[in-house]
C-alpha positions in Angstrom: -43.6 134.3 33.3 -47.2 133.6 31.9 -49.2 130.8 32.9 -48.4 127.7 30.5 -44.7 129.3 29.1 -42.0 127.5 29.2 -39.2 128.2 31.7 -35.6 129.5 30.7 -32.9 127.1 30.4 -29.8 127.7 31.4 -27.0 128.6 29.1 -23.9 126.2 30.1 -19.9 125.9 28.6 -17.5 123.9 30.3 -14.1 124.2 31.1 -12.0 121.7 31.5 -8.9 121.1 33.4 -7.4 120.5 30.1 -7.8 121.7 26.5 -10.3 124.6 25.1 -13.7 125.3 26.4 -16.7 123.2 25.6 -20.5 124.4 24.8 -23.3 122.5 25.7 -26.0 123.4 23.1 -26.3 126.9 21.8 -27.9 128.1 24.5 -25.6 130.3 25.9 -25.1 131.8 22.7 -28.5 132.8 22.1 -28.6 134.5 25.7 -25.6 136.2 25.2 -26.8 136.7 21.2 -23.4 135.7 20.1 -22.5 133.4 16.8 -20.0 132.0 18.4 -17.5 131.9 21.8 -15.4 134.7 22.4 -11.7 133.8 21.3 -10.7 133.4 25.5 -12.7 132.0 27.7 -11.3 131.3 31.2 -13.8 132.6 33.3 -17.4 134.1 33.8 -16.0 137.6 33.5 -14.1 136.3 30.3 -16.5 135.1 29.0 -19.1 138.1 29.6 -17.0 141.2 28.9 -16.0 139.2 25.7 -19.3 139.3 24.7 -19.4 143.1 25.6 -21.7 142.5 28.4 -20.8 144.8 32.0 -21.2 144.0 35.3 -24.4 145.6 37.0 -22.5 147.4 40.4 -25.8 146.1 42.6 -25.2 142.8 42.0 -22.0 141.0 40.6 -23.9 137.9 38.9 -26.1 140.4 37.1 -24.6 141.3 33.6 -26.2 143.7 30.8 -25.4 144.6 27.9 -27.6 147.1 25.5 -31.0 146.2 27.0 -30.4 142.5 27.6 -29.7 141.4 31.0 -28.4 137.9 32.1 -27.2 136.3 35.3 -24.0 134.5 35.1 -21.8 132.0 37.3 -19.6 129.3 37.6 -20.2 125.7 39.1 -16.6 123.5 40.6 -16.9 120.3 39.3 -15.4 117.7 41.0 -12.9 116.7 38.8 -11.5 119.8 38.6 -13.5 121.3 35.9 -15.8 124.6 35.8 -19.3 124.7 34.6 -20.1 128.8 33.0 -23.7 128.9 33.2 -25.9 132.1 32.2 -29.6 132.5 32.7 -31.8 135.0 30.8 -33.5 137.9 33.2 -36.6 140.2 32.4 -34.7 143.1 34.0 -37.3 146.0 34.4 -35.4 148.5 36.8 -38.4 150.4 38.0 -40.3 147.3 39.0 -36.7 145.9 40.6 -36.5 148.9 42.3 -39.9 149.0 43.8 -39.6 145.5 45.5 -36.5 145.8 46.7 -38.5 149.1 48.3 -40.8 147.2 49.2 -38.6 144.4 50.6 -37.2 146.8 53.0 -40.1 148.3 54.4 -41.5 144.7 55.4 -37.7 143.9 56.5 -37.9 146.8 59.1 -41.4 146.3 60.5 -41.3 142.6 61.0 -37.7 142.5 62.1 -38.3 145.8 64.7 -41.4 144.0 66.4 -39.0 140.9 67.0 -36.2 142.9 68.3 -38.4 144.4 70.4 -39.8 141.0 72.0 -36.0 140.2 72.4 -35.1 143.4 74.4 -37.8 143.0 77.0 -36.9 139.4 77.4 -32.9 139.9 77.9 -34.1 143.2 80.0 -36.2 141.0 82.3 -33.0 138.4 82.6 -30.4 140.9 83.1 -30.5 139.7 86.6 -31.6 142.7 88.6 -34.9 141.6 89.4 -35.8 137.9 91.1 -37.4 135.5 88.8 -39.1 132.3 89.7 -37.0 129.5 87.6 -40.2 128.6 85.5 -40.4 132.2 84.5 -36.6 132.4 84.2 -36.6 129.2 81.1 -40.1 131.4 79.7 -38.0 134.2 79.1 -34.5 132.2 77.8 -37.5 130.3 75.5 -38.4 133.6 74.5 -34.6 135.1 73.9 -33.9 132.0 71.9 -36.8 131.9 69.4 -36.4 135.9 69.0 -33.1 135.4 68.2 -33.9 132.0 65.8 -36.4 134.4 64.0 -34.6 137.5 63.7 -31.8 135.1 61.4 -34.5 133.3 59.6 -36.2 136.8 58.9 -32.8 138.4 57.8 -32.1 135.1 55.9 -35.4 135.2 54.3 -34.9 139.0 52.9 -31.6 138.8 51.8 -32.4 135.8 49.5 -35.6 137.7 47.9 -33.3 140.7 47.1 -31.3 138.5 46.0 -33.6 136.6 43.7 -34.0 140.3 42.0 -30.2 140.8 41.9 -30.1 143.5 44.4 -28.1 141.4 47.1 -26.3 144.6 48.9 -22.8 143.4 49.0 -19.3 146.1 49.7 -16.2 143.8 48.6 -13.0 145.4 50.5 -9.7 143.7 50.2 -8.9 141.8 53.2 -7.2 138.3 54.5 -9.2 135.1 54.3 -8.4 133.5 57.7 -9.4 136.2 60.4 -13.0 135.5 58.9 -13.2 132.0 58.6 -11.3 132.2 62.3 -14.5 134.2 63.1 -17.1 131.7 61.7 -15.6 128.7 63.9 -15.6 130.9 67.0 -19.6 132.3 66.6 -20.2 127.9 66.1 -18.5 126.9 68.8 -20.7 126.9 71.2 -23.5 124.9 68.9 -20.9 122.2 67.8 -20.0 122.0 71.6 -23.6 121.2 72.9 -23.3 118.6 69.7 -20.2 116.8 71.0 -18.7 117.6 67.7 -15.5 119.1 67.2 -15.0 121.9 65.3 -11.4 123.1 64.0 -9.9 125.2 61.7 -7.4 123.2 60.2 -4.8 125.7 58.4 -0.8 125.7 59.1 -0.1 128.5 60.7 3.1 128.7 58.3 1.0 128.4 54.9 0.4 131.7 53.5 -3.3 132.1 53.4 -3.9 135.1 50.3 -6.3 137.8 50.7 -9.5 138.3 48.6 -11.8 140.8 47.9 -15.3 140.1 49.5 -17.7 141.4 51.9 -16.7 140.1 54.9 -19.9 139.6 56.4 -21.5 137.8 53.4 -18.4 135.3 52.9 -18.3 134.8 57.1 -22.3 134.0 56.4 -22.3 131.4 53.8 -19.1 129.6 55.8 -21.6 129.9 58.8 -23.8 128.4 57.0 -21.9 125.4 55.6 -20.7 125.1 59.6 -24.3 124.3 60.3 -25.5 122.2 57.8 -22.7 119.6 58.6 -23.7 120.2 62.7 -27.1 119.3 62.0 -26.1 115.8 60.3 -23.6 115.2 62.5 -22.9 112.4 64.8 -21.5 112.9 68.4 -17.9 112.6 68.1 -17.9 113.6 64.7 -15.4 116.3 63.5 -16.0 119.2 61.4 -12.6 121.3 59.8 -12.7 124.0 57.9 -9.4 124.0 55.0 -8.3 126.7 52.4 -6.5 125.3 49.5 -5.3 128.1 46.9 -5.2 127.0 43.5 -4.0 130.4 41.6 -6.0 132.3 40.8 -8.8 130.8 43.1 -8.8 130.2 46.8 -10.8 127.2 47.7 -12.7 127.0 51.5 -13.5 123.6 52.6 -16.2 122.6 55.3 -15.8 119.2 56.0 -17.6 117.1 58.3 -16.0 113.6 58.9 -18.5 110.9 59.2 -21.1 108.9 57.9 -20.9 110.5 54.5 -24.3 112.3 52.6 -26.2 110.2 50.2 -26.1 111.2 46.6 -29.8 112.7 46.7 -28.9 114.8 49.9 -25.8 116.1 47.8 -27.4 116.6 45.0 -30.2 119.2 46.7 -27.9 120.7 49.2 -28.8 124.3 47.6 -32.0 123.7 46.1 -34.1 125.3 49.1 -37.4 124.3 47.5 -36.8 121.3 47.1 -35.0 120.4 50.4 -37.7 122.7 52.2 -40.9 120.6 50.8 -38.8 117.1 51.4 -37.8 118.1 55.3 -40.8 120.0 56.0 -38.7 123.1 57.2 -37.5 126.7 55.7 -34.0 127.6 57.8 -31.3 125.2 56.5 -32.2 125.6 52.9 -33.1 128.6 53.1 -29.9 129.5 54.7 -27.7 127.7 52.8 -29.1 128.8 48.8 -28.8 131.8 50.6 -24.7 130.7 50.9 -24.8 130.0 47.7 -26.0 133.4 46.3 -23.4 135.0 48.7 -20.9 133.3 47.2 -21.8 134.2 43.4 -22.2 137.7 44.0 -18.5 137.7 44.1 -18.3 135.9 41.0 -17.2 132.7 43.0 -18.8 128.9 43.1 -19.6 126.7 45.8 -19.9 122.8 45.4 -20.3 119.4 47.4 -17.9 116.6 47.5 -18.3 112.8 49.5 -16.3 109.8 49.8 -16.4 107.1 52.2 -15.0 109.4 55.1 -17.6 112.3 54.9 -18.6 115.1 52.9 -17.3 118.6 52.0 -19.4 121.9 50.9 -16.8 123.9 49.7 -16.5 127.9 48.3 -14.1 129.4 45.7 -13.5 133.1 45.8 -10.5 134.7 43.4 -7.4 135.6 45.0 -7.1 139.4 45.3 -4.6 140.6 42.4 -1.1 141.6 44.3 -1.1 144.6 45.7 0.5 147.5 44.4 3.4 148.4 45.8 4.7 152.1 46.3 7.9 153.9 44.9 10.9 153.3 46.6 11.5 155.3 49.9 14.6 157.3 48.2 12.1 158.7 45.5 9.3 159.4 48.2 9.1 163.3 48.6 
């Protein structure tokens, strides 16, 4: 974009828990280069393979169609609406490529001279050779801020690829719970230290469906909601983590119950800049935008929700379609 131009806007269309689809301006239109909505609109991919646009396989939110490229997603209201939004890209795929080149060549020298701080540290604490204490809290000093970085590193080049829509992301089909269970055990230990309890708050007789995700993108941005919450939280507070399935969407809920986030903390929960310049730090929103572009590279939506109780970042992914079942045993051969 060239000095003095005038940024994009978004192209938006609700949906509403009632009645037909609603288009905020023309926007969207002119993004898509459409006269009009396409008859059915029920969802981001609806709406975009109406319009004859396909999905980029790189990048799920990245759609094209004869030259044009746009990124497309979907916003949970809170009153149980849906927000479509598009945005125009300048998609040049040798320039795209060349970053992302780029990206991974300073991904793999910065993040190989901090793993190899972190292996001499935990080799020198491994126990088999007598440290004075004041050397032994050096070297856990050491461990931790390697380990601190390392994240922060990997957080930080995940979110530039994805700002170029070249997040790497391998959806498989496989149950919801096991990887939420997993999120609550790697937090454990930090929500311990905080005094603050940390459950996963599912009946173990509700059927929780399966979905189609990468499991270690959607066990990162539920991480990452985890920790937002601990560093608010109060001692004694209590953190659960809830699936509600609405067909066709399942719903995860991170809740922290306590003093509840103002409206201008709710408000720039995923707007890293922002939140960065305001706190004077780069992890949390860094981390959590990075959520946030996790979760729409599935085509999902994340969201934030308070009331006087506490507040809830929350995640929709689509229920994985039922699957197929084989031919009865008599007709197997």
């Amino acid at each position: 974009m060239g000095a003095g131009s005038t940024p994009a806007a978004p192209g938006l269309v609700l949906i509403p828990r009632q009645g037909g689809p609603r288009l905020l301006g023309r926007t969207l239109l002119e993004h898509l280069g459409l006269g009009e909505l396409p008859p059915t609109v029920s969802s981001v991919e609806a709406l975009l393979a109406g319009a004859g646009f396909r999905r980029r396989a790189i990048h799920g939110s990245v759609w094209e169609r004869d030259g044009r490229a746009v990124l497309a997603g979907e916003q949970a209201l809170e009153d149980g609406a849906r927000l479509l939004w598009t945005f125009p890209l300048d998609w040049d795929e040798a320039s795209v490529r060349r970053h992302v080149r780029y990206l991974g060549m300073a991904s793999h020298d910065l993040r190989g001279s901090l793993a190899n701080v972190r292996s001499y540290a935990a080799l020198l604490l491994n126990g088999r050779s007598p440290l004075e204490p004041k050397v032994k809290r050096g070297l856990e000093t050491i461990l931790r801020n390697a380990d601190r970085s390392l994240a922060f590193a990997q957080d930080f080049f995940d979110a530039s690829r994805a700002d170029l829509g070249a997040l790497a992301c391998e959806p498989e089909r496989q149950p919801l719970l096991p990887l939420l269970d997993a999120a609550v055990e790697r937090q454990r230990a930090a929500a311990t230290a905080a005094n603050v309890a940390l459950l996963l708050d599912v009946d173990p007789r509700a059927v929780v469906p399966e979905v189609s995700v990468d499991g270690a993108r959607i066990q990162h941005a539920v991480e990452s909601f985890i920790q937002y919450h601990l560093a608010r939280a109060q001692a004694g507070e209590v953190i659960r983590l809830r699936v509600r399935t609405t067909p066709p969407q399942v719903r995860v809920e991170v809740r922290r119950e306590g003093t509840p986030l103002s409206d201008e903390d709710a408000t720039a929960v995923f707007q890293r800049e922002e939140r960065a310049f305001r706190e004077k730090k780069l992890e949390d929103p860094l981390r959590v935008s990075l959520a946030r572009q996790e979760v729409e590279v599935h085509g999902g939506g994340v969201g934030v929700e308070t009331d006087r109780a506490g507040s809830t970042l929350f995640l929709t992914l689509a229920m994985a379609p039922p699957a197929e079942l084989g031919p009865p045993a008599s007709m197997q051969m």
